[in-house]
Kinemage of the C-alpha trace (Angstrom):
@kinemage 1
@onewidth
@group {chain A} dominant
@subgroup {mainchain}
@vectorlist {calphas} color= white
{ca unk a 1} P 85.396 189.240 109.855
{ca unk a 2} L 87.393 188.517 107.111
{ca unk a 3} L 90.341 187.277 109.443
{ca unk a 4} L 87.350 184.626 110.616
{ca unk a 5} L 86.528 183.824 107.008
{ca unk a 6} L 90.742 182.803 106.114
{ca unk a 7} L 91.160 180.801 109.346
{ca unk a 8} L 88.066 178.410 108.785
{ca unk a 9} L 89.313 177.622 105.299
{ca unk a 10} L 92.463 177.105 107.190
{ca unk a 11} L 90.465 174.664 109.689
{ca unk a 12} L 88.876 172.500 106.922
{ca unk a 13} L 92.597 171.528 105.587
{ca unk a 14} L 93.796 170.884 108.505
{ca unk a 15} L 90.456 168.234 109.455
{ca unk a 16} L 91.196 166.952 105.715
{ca unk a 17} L 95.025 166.295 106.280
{ca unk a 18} L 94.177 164.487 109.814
{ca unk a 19} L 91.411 162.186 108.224
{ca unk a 20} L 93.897 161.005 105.205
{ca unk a 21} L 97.233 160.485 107.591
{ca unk a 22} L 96.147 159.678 110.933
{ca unk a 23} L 93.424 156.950 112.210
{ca unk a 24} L 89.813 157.909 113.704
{ca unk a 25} L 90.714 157.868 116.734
{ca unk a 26} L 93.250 160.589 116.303
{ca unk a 27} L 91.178 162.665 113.938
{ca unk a 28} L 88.622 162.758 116.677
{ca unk a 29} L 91.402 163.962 119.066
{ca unk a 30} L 92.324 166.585 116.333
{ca unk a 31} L 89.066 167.567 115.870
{ca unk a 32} L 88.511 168.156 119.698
{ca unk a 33} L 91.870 170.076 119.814
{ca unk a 34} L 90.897 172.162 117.199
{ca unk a 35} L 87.539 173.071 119.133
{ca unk a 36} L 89.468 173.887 121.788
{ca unk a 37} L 91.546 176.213 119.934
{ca unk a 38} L 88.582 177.776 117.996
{ca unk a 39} L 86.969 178.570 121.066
{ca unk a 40} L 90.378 180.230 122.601
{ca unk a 41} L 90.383 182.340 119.049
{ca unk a 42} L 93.774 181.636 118.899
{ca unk a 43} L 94.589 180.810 115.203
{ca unk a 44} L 98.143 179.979 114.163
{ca unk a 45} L 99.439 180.433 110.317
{ca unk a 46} L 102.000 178.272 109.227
{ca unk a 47} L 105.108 178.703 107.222
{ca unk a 48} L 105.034 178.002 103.613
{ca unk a 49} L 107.756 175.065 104.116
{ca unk a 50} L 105.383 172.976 106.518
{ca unk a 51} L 102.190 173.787 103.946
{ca unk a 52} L 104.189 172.410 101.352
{ca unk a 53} L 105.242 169.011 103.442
{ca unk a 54} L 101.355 169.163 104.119
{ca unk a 55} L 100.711 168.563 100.747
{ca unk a 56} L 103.536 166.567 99.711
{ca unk a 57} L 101.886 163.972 102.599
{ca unk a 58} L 98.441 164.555 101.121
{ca unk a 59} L 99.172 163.575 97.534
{ca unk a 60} L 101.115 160.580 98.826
{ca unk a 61} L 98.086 159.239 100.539
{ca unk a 62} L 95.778 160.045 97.761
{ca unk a 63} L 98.278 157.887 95.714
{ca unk a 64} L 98.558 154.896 97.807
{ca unk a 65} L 94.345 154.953 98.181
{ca unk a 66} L 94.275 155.002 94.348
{ca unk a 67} L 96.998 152.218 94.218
{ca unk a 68} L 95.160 149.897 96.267
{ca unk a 69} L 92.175 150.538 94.394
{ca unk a 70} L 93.993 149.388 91.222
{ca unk a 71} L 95.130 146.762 92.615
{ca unk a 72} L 91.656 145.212 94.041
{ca unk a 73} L 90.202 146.315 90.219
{ca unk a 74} L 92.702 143.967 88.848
{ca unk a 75} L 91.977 140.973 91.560
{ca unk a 76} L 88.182 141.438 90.840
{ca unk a 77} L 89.103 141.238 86.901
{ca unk a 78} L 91.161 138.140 86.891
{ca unk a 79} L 88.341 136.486 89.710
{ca unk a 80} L 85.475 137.023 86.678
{ca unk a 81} L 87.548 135.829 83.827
{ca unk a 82} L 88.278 132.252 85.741
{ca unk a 83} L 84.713 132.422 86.648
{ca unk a 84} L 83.403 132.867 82.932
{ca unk a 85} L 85.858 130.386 81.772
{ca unk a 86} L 84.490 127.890 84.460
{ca unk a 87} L 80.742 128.858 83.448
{ca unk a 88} L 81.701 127.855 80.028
{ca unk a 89} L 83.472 124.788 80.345
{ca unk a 90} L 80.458 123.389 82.565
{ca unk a 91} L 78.241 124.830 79.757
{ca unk a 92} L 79.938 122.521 77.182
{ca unk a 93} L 80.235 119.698 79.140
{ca unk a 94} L 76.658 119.592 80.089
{ca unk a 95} L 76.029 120.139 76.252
{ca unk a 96} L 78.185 116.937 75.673
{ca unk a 97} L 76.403 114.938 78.467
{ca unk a 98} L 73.278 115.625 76.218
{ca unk a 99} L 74.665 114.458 73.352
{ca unk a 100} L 75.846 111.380 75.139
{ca unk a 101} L 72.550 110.936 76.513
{ca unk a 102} L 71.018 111.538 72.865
{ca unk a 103} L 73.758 108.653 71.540
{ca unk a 104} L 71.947 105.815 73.257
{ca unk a 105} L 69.027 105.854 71.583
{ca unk a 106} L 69.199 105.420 68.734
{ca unk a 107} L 72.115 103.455 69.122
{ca unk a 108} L 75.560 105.847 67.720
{ca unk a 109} L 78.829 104.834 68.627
{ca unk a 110} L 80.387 107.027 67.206
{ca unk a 111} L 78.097 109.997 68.508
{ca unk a 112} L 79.202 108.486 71.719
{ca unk a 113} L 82.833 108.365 71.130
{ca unk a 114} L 82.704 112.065 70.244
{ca unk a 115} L 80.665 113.502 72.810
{ca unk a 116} L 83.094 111.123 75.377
{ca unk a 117} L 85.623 112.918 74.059
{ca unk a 118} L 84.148 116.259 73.871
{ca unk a 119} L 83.301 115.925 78.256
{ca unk a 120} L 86.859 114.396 79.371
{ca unk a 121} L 88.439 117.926 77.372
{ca unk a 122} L 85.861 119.887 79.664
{ca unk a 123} L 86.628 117.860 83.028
{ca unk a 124} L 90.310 118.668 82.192
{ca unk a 125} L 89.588 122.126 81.338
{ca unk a 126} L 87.895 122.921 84.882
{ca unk a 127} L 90.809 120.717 86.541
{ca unk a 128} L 93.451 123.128 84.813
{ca unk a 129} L 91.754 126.125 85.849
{ca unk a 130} L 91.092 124.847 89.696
{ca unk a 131} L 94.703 124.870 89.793
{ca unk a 132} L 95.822 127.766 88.529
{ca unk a 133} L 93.236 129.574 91.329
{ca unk a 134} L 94.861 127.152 94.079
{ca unk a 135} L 98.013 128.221 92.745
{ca unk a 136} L 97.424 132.015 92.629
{ca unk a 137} L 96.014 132.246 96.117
{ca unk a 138} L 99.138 130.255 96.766
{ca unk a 139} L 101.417 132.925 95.550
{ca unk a 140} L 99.270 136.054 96.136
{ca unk a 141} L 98.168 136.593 93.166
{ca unk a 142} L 101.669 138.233 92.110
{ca unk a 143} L 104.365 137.992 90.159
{ca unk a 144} L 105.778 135.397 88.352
{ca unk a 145} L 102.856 134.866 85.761
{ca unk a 146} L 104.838 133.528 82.765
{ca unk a 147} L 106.501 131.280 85.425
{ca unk a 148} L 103.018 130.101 86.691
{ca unk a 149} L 101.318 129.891 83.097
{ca unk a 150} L 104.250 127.326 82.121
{ca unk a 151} L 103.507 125.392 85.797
{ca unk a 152} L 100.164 125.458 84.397
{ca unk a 153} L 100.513 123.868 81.250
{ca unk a 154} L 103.007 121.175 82.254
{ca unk a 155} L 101.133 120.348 85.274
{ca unk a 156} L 98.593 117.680 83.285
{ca unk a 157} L 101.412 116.033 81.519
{ca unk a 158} L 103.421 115.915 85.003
{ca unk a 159} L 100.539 113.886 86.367
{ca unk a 160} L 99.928 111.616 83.458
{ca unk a 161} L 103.797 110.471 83.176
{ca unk a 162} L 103.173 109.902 87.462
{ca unk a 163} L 100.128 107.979 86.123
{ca unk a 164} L 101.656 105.836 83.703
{ca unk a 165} L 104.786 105.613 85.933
{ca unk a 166} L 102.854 103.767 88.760
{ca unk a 167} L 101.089 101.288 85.966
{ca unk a 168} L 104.925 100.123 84.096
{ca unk a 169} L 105.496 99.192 87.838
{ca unk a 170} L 102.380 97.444 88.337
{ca unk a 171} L 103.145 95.689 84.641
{ca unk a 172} L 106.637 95.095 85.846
{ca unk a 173} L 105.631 92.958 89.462
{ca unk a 174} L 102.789 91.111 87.156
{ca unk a 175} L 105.610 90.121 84.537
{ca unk a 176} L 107.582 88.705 87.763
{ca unk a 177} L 104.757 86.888 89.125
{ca unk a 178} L 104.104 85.159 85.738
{ca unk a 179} L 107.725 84.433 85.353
{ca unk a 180} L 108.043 83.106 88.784
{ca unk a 181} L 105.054 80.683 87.882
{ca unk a 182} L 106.386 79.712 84.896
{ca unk a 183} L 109.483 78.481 86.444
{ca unk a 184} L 107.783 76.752 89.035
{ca unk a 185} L 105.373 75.059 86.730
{ca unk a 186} L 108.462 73.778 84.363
{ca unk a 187} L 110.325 72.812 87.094
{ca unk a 188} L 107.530 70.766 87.754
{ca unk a 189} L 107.231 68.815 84.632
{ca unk a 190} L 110.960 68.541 84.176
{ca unk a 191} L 110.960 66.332 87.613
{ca unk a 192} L 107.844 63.897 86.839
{ca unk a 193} L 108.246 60.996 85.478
{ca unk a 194} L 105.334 58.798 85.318
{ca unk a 195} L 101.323 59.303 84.817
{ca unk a 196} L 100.715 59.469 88.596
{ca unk a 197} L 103.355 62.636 88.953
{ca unk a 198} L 101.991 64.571 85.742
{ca unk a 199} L 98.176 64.515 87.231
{ca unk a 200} L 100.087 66.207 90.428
{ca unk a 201} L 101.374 68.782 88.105
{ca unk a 202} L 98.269 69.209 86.340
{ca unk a 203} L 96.846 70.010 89.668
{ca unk a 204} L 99.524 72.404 90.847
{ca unk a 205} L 99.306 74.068 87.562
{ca unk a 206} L 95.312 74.785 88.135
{ca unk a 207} L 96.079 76.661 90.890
{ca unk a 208} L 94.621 80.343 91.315
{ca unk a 209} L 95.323 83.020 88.559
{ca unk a 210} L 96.529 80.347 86.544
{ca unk a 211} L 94.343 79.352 83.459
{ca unk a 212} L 94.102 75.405 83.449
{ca unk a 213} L 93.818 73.794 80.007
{ca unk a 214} L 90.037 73.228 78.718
{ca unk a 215} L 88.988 69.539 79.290
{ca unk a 216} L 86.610 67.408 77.171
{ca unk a 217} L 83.377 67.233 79.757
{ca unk a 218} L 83.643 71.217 79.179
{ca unk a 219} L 82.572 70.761 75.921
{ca unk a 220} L 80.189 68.398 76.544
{ca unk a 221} L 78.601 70.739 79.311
{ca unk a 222} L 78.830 73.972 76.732
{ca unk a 223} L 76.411 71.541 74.455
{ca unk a 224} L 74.266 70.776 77.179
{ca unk a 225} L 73.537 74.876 77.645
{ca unk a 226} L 73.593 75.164 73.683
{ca unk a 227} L 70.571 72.288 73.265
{ca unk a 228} L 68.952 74.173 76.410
{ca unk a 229} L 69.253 77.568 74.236
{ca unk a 230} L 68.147 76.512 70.911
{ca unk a 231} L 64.975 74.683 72.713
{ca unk a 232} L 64.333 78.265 74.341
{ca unk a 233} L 64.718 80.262 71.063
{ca unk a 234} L 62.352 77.905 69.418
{ca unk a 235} L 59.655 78.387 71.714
{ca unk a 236} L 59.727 81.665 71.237
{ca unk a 237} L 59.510 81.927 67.829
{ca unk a 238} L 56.851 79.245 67.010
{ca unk a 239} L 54.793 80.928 69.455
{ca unk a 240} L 54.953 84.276 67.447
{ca unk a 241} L 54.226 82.222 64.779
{ca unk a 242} L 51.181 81.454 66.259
{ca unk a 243} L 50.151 84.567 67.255
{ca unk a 244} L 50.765 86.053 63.624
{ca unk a 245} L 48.446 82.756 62.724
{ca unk a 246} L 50.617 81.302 60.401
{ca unk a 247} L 50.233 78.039 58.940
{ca unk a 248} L 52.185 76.154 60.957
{ca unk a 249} L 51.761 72.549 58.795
{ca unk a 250} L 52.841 74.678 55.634
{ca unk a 251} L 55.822 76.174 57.648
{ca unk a 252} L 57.353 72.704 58.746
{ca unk a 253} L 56.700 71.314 55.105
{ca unk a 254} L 58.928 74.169 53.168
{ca unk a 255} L 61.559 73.538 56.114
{ca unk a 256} L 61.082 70.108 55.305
{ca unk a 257} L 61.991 70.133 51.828
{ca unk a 258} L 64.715 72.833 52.294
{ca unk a 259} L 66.352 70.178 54.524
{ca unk a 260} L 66.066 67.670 51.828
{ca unk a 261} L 69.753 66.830 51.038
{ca unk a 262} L 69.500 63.217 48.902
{ca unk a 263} L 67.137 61.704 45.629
{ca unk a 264} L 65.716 59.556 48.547
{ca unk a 265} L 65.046 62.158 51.083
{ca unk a 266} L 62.237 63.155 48.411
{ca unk a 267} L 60.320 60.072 48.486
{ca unk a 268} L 60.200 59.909 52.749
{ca unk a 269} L 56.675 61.476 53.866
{ca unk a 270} L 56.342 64.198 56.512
{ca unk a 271} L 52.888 63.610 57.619
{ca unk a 272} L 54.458 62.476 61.174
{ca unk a 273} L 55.729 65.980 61.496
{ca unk a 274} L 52.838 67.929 60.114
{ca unk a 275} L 50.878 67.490 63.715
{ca unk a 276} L 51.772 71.112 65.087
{ca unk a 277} L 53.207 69.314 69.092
{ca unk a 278} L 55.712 68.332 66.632
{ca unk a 279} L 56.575 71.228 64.584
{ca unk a 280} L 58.711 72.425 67.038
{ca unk a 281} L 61.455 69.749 66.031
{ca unk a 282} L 60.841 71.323 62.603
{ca unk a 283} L 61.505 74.726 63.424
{ca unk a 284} L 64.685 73.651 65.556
{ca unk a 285} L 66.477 71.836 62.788
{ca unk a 286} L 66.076 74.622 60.244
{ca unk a 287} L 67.712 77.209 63.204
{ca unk a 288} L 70.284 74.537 64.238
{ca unk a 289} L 71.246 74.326 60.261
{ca unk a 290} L 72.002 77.804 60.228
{ca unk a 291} L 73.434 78.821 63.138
{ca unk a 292} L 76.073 76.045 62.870
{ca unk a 293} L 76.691 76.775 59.168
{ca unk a 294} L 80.916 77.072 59.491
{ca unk a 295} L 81.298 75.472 62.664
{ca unk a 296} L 84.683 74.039 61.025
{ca unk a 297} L 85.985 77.690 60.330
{ca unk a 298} L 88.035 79.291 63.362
{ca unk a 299} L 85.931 82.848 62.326
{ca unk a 300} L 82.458 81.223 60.696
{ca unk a 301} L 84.026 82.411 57.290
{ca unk a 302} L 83.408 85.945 58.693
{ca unk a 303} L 86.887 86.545 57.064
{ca unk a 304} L 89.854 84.249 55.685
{ca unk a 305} L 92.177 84.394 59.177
{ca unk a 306} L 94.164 81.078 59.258
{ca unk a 307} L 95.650 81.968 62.634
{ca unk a 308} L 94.540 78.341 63.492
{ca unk a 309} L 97.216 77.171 61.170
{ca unk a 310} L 99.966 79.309 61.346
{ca unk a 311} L 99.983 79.178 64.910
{ca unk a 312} L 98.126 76.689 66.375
{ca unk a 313} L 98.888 76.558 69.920
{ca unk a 314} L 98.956 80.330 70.591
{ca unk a 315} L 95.480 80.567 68.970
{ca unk a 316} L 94.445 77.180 71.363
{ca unk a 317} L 95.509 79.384 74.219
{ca unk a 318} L 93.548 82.489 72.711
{ca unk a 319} L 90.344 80.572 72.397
{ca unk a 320} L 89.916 78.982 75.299
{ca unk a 321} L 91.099 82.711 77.504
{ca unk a 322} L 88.297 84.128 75.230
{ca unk a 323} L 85.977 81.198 76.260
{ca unk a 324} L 87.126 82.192 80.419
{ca unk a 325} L 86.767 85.784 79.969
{ca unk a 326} L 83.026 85.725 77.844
{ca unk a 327} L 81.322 82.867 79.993
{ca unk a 328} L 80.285 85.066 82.735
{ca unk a 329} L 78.992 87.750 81.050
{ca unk a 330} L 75.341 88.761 79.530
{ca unk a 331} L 75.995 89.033 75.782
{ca unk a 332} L 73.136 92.316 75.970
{ca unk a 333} L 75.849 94.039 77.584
{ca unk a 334} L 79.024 92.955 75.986
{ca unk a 335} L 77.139 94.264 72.497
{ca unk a 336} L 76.281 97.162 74.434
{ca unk a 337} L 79.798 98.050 74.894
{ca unk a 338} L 81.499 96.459 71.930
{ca unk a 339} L 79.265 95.935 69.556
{ca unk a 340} L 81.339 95.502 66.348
{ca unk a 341} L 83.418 92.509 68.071
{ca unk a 342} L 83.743 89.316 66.451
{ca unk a 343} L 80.981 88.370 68.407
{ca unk a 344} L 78.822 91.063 67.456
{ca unk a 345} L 79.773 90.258 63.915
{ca unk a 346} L 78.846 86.788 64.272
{ca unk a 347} L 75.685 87.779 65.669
{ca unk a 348} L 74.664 89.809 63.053
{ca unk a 349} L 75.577 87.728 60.621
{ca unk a 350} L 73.103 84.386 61.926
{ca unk a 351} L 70.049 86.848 62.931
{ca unk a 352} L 69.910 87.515 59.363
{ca unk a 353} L 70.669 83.827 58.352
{ca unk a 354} L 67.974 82.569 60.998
{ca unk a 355} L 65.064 85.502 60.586
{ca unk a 356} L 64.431 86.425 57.158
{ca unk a 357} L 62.794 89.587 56.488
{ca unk a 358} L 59.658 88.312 55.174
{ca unk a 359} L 59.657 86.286 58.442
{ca unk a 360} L 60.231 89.346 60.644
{ca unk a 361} L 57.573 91.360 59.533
{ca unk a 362} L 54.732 88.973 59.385
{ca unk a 363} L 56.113 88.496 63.037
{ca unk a 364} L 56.315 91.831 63.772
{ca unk a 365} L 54.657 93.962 61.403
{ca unk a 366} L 58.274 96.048 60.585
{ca unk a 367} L 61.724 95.218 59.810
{ca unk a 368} L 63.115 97.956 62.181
{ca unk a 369} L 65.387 95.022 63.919
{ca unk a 370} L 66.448 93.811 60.792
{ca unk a 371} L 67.673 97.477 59.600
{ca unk a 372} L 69.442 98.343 63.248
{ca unk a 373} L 71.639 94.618 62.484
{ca unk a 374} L 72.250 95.402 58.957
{ca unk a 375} L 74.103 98.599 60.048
{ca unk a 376} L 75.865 96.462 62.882
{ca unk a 377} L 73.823 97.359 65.867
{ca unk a 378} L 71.619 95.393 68.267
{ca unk a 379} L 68.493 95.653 68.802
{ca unk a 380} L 67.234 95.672 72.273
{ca unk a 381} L 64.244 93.830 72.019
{ca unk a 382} L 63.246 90.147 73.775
{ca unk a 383} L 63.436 88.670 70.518
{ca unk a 384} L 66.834 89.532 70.088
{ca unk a 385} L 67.974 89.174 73.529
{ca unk a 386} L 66.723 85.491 73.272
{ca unk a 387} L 68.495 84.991 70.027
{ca unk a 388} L 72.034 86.706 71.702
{ca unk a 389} L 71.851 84.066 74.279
{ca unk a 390} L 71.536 81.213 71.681
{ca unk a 391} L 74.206 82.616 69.552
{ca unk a 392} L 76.447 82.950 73.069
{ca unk a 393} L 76.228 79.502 73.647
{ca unk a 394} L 77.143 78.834 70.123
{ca unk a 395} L 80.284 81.074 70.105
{ca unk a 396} L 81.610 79.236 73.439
{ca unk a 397} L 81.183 75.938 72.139
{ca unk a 398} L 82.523 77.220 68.905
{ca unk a 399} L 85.863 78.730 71.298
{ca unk a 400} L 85.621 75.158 72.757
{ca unk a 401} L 86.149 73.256 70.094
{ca unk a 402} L 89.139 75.260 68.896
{ca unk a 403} L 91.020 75.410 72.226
{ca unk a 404} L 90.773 71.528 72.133
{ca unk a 405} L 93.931 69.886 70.803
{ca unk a 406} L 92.604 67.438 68.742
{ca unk a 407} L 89.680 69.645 67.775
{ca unk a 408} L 86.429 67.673 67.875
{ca unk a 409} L 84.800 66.218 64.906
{ca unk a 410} L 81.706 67.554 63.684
{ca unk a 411} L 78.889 65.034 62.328
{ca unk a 412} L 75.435 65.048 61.418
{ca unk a 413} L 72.604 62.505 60.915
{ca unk a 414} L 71.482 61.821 57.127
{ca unk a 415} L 67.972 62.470 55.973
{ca unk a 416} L 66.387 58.887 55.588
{ca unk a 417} L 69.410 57.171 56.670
{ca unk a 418} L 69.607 54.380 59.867
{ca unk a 419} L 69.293 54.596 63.072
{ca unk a 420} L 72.491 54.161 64.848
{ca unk a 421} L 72.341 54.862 68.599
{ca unk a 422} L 75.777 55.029 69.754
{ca unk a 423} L 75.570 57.890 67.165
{ca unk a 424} L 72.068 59.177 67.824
{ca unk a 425} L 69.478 60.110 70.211
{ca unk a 426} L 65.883 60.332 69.189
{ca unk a 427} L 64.217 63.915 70.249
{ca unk a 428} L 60.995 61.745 70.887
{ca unk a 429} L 61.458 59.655 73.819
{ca unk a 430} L 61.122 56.297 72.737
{ca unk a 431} L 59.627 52.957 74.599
{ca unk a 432} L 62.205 50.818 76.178
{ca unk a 433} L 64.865 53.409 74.797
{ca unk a 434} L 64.741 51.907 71.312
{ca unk a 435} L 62.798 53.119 68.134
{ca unk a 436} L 60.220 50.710 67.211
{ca unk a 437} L 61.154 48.676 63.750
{ca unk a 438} L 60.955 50.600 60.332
{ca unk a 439} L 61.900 54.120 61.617
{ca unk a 440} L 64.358 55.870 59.581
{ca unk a 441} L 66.220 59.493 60.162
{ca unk a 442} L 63.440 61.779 59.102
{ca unk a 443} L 65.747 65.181 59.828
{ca unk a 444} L 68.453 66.081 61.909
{ca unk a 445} L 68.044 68.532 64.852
{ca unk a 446} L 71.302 69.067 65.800
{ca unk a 447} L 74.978 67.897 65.073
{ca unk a 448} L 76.851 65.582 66.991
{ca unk a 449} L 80.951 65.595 68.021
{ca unk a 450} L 82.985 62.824 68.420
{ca unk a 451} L 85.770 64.275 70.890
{ca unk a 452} L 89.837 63.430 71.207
{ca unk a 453} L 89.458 61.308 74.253
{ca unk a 454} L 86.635 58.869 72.270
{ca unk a 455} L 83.515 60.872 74.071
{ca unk a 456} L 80.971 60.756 71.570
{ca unk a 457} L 78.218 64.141 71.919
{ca unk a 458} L 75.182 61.629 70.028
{ca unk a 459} L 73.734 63.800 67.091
{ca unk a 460} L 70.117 64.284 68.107
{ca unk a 461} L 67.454 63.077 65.092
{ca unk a 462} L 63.662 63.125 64.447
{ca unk a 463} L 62.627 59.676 63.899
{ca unk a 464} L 59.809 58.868 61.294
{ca unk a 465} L 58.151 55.663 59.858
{ca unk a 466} L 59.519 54.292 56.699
{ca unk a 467} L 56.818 53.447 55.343
């Protein structure tokens, strides 16, 4: 019995040492074997030396198991920290998307500019760490890690240099082009000699991608689209007038006498304007007066640049590439992406000229627009949108009329003066075309130009009775 007892404990070492060195399949075929030797009762004791190899072979195969597990403890370590760090870098940048979000209204650019900021660091973040898992399955997941880490780090810089690479040579091919069509365009004027030869070269010279020089009938055009603005603006605004009930009669007389500018001006009556079908002219010469307040300043008087008369040409050329690259677009948006330009500045500056703040909140009960534009923002309200188109049309003309070489000169009808109509054009349409004797100048609606090439822009004028 107790033989029995020894060889069974001498059985279960033996199953143990098959199942750790040899495959399933053979431990089965052990296992049967050792059946078959259990049931011949013929049990075999080994030598100490081939125990101890046994064993030896056992504690090598406990090792390697316990190896690999290490090694798969590690992989599944390094898998959740690049996982946490991606968690939190989309955590942040969704928390800077909210902030951006939260910039727009109310209006912060510089809330903006941060939270920008704050998302492009995140996108890089994840971008960084994407590669370093590309790169790891790449190697293994081995060696090498300071190696890698530097790989790592250099890798966004390696890209950027690629980046800016690829634009110097797209800067370098433009730079040929323009040089190329320089040449051709001098080579051009060198060989004319007569007025027939230079309009051919004025012709070749407007050809595609090449900015032709700004012509008087644009000017006159850009005053057509001002006159159609400041009509639309005025609308507008006397009809908020209306609905505030203001005194309409009382309005036009206090922009009457503001617009008094003579001792005789005093003595002309303004019962012809007092009829409210004709207020409208009213209201239009007061905005006109302030809107073109500094026409004959290259900035409005914004600020004392004399650009225009240090360098006169290069500014020309500024103006009128200005004037090219602003004409197409909606001035809502332009403020919407820059909106402390010299545009927006201008802008800013009028609004408050044009809408005083008594004015604003009989109108609108608040002066929430004219806070947002005293801290340099834009409102987006139809009011204001109406008044950003005005004050585009405005700036172009403005752009115009310094890209112009000679610069057009500004004029303006006198209050109570004569009617002069290759100077003037009555805002009333008149019988025949001509004003009927005795009318005099009874305020000027908008200023007239008198361009280089003799075009005269008439100065439009509400006519009244002298008597």
């Amino acid at each position: 019995m107790a033989a029995k007892v020894c060889n069974f404990s001498d059985l279960i070492e033996r199953v143990a040492a098959s199942c750790l060195l040899h495959p399933l399949a053979n431990a089965r075929q052990d296992l049967q074997n050792i059946d078959d030797d259990e049931e011949e009762q013929h049990y075999e004791y080994k030598s100490e030396e081939e125990e101890e190899e046994e064993e030896e072979k056992r504690e090598r195969g406990v090792e390697n198991v316990r190896e690999g597990t290490v090694v798969s403890v590690e992989r599944v370590i390094e898998l959740e920290t690049i996982m946490s760090e991606v968690f939190e870098a989309f955590s942040a940048m969704k928390k800077a998307y909210i902030s951006l979000q939260g910039a727009h209204c109310p209006w912060d650019p510089e809330r903006m500019r941060v939270a920008d900021v704050a998302i492009v660091g995140e996108m890089r973040r994840v971008s960084v760490l994407r590669e370093r898992w590309f790169r790891r399955r790449r190697s293994g997941g081995g060696g090498g890690g300071g190696r890698g880490m530097v790989r790592e780090v250099v890798a966004p810089y390696e890209a950027a240099v690629e980046d800016l690479k690829k634009e110097v040579k797209a800067r370098e091919i433009e730079v040929e082009n323009l040089k190329a069509k320089l040449k051709n365009v001098t080579s051009n004027l060198s060989s004319s000699k007569k007025g027939k030869s230079l309009r051919k070269v004025n012709y070749i010279s407007q050809a595609p991608q090449v900015v032709a020089a700004p012509a008087p009938e644009l000017f006159e055009a850009t005053m057509s689209l001002v006159k159609e603005a400041s009509k639309s603006f005025t609308l507008m605004l006397l009809s908020l007038m209306r609905a505030a009930h203001w005194d309409i009669a009382a309005a036009v007389r206090s922009i009457e006498a503001a617009s008094a500018n003579g001792p005789e001006s005093a003595t002309i009556g303004t019962s012809s304007v007092m009829a409210t079908h004709q207020a409208k002219y009213a209201l239009e010469s007061y905005i006109s007066r302030k809107i073109f307040q500094g026409f004959d300043h290259e900035t409005f008087y914004m600020d004392g640049s004399l650009s225009s008369l240090i360098n006169p040409d290069q500014y020309r050329r500024d103006c009128y590439t200005q004037f090219n690259d602003m004409k197409a677009m909606d001035p809502v948006e332009l403020l919407g992406i820059l909106p402390t330009c010299n545009f927006g500045k201008f802008c800013c500056k009028k609004y408050l000229a044009v809408v005083h703040p008594k004015m604003e909140e009989s109108l609108f009960g608040d002066l929430e627009q004219h806070r947002q534009v005293l801290s340099g923002n834009h409102p987006r309200s139809q009011f204001y949108g109406e008044f950003l188109r005005l004050a585009k049309t405005i700036w172009l003309l403005h752009l115009l009329a310094f890209s112009l070489d000679p610069a057009p000169c500004q004029f303006e009808a006198s209050r109570g003066g004569e009617f002069h109509p290759q100077y003037m054009v009555s805002v009333v349409k008149l019988c025949g075309g001509k004003p009927p004797p005795g009318q005099i100048v009874g305020f000027p609606v908008s200023p007239g130009f008198k361009l280089g090439n003799g075009t005269v822009i008439k100065a439009r004028v509400y006519l009244v009775s002298r008597s």
